[in-house]
N, C-alpha and C positions, 0 to 999 in steps of 0.2 A: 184516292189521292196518294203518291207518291211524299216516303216520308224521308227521311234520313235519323239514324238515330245514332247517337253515340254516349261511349262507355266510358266508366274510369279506368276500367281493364280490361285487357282482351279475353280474359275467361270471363264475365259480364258478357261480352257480346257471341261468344261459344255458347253460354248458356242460354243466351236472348234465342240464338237463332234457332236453337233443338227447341226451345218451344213454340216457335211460330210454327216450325215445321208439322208439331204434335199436334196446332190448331188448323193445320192447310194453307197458312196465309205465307204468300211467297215471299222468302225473305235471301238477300245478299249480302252476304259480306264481304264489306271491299277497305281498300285503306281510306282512312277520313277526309277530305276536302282540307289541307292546311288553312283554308281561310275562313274554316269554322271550329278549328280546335288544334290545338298541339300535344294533348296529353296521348291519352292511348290511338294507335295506330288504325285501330280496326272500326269499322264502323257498322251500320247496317242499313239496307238498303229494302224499304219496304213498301208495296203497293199495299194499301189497306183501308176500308171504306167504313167502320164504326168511328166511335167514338176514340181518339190517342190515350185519353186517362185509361182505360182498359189495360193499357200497355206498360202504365207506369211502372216500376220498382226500381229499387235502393243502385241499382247499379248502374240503371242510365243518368247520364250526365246531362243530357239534352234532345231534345226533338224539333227538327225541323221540317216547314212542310218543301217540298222542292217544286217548282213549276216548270214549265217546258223549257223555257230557255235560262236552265238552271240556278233561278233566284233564289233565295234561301230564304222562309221568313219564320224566325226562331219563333214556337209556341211552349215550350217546356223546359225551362231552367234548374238544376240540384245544386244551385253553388248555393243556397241558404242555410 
């Protein structure tokens, strides 16, 4: 599943993606979809087939899953 994930910081998503790398799971970083966030820039672009909580920490702001003709449907929120 194609995910999109973003950060409250762009060292948050520098740090996300050296560890997707250290687990092999393909990760991109690109600038965020304005019509899914306005705080940090960077975002991260990730095919990944477990479970998302695996993924969770303090730095991600949100997770969504993307589908083919790029719908967004938010599964992970930190604004509590």
């Amino acid at each position: 599943m194609n995910y999109i994930v973003i950060f409250f910081s762009q060292s948050g998503a520098i740090k996300f993606n050296k560890q997707m790398i250290n687990k092999g799971i393909k990760c991109i970083l690109s600038p965020t979809p304005r019509t899914l966030s306005s705080s940090c820039g960077t975002c991260a672009n990730i095919l990944f087939e477990s479970d998302i909580n695996e993924l969770i920490e303090d730095e991600i702001e949100s997770i969504y899953s993307v589908d083919n003709k790029r719908n967004y449907m938010l599964l992970f929120d930190n604004h509590n």
